[in-house]
C-alpha positions as CSV (number, residue, x, y, z in Angstrom):
1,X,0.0,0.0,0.0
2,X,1.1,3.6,-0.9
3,X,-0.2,6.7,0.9
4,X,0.9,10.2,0.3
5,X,1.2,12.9,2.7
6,X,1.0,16.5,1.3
7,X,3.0,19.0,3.1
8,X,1.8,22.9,4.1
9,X,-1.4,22.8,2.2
10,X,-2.2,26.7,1.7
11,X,-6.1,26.7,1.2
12,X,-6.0,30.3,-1.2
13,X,-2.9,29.5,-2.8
14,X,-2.3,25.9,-3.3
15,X,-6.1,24.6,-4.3
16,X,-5.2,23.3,-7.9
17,X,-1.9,22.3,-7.5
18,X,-2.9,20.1,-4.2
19,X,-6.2,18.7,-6.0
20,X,-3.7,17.5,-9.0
21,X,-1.3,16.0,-6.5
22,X,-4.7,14.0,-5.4
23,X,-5.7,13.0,-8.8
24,X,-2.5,11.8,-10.0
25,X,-1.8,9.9,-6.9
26,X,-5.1,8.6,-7.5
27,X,-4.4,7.2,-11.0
28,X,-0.9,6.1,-10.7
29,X,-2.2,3.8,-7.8
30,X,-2.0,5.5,-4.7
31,X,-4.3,4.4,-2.4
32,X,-4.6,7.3,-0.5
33,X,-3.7,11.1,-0.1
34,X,-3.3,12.9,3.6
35,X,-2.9,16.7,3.2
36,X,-1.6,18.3,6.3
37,X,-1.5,22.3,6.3
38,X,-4.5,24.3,6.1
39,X,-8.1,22.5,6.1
40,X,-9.4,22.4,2.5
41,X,-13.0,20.8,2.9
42,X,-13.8,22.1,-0.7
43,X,-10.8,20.5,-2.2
44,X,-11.5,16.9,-0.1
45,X,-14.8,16.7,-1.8
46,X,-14.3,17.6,-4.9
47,X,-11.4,14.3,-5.2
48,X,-14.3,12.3,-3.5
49,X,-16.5,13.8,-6.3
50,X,-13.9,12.4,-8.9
51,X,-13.5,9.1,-6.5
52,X,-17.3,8.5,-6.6
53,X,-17.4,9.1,-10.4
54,X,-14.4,7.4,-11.8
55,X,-14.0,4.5,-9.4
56,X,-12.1,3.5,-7.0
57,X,-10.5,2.8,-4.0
58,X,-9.0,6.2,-3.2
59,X,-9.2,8.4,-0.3
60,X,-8.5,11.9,1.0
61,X,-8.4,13.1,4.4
62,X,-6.7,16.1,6.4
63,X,-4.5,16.0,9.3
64,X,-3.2,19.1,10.6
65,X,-0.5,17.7,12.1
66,X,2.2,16.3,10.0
67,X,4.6,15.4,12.6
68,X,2.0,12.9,14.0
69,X,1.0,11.1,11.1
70,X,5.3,10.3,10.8
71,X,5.6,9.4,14.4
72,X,2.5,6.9,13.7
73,X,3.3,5.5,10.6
74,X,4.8,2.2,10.5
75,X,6.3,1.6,7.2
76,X,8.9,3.4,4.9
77,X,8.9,7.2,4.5
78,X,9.8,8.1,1.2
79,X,10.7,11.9,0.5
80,X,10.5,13.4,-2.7
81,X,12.8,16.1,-3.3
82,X,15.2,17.4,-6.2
83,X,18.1,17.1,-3.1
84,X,17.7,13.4,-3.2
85,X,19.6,10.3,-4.0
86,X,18.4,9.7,-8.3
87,X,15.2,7.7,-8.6
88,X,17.0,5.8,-11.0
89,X,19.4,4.8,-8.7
90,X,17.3,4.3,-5.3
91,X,13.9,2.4,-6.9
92,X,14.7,-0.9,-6.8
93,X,15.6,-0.8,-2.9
94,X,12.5,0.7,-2.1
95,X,10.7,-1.8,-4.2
96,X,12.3,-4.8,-2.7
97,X,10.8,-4.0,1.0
98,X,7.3,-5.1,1.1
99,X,7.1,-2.9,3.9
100,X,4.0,0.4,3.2
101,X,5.4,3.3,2.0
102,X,4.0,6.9,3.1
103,X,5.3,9.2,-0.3
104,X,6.4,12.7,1.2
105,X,5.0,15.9,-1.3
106,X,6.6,19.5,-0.4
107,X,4.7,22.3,-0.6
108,X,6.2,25.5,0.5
109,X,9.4,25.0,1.9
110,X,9.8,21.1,3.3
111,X,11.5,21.5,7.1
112,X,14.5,20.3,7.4
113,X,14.1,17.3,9.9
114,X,11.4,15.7,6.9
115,X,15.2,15.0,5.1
116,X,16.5,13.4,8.4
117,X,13.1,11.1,9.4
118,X,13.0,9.9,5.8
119,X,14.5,6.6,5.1
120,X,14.8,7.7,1.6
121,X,15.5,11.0,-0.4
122,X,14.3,10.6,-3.7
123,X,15.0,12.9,-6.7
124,X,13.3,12.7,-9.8
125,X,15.7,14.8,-11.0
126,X,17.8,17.3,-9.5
127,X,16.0,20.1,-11.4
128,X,12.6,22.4,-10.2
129,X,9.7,21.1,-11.4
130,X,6.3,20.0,-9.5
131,X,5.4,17.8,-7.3
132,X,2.8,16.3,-9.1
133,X,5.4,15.4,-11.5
134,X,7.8,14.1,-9.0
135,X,4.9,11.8,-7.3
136,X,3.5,10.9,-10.9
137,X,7.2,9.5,-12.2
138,X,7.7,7.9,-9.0
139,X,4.5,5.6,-8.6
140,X,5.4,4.9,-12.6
141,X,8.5,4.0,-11.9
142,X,7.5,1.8,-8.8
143,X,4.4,0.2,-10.2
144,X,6.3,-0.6,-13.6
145,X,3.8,1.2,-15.7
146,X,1.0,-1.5,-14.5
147,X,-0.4,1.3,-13.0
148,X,-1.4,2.2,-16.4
149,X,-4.0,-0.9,-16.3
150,X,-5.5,-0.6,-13.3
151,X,-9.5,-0.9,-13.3
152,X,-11.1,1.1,-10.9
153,X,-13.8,-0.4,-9.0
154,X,-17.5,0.5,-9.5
155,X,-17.1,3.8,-11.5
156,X,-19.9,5.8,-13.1
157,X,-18.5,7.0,-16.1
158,X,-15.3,5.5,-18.2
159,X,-13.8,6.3,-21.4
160,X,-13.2,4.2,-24.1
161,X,-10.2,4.7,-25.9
162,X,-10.4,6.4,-29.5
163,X,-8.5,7.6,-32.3
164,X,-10.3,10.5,-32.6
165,X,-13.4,12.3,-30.2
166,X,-14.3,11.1,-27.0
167,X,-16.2,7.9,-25.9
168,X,-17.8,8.1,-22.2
169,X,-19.9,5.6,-21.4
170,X,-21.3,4.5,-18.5
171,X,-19.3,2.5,-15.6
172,X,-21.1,-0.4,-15.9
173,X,-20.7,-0.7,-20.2
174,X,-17.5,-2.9,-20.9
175,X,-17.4,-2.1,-24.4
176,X,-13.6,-1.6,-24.9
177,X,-13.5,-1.8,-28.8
178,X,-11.3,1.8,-29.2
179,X,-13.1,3.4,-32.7
């Protein structure tokens, strides 16, 4: 199991960038985001709203308090950071411990002790960029691309894959022929 923690949520500022962190965790196979920082109760339904729609399992809670979901959780911490050992070169560690992993997502600026009580420092790159993009490599990389398969359970709508237009039908419809 995979769970992500969002750091410093900012309610005004951060809406759409946190909301994208949920959604991608959400389809690269996450099973679940946690944002800490500000309360966003907007932002936690509308990823339920996509949740209840598209299927899942997925869930999104808050917790104000970072520092006690770390001194809870029982598994791996996994911190995603540009200052980080190479995914390239770390992955296949963290892939041979069966143990959960709670995926660390910056949002202002990380703390320092988040580098210290992670057992691993991941960059996916050692350039700026997002951390949607960071978390979106990483579960890719970690899942192998089977992430890319996954069917989500009991969803409303789903597309059907097409070479031109767009093909929603509804959940229960497994018509899969792309046109």
């Amino acid at each position: 199991m995979i769970k992500v923690l969002r750091l410093g949520h900012r309610k005004a500022r951060d809406a759409r960038i946190t909301t994208h962190v949920c959604l991608a965790a959400r389809a690269f196979g996450a099973s679940e985001v946690i944002i800490s920082g500000e309360q966003d109760d907007k932002l936690i339904e509308n990823v339920n709203d996509v949740t209840e729609r598209w299927g899942g399992p997925f869930k999104v809670s808050y917790q104000k308090d970072w520092k006690k979901i770390l001194k809870e959780w029982k598994g791996e911490i996994i911190h995603l950071t540009m200052y980080g050992i190479p995914i390239q070169d770390i992955i296949k560690k963290i892939k041979e411990s069966k143990n959960e992993k709670l995926i660390i997502v910056g949002g202002p600026r990380v703390p320092g002790e988040i580098f210290k009580i992670a057992d691993f420092n991941v960059a996916v790159t050692n350039q700026p960029h997002s951390e949607v993009s960071a978390l979106a490599v990483f579960l890719h990389m970690f899942f192998e691309g089977k992430e890319l398969e996954k069917e989500f359970e009991n969803p409303k709508i789903r597309i059907i894959p097409s070479k031109e237009g767009k093909k929603i039908v509804d959940g229960g419809v497994k018509d899969d022929k792309a046109s």
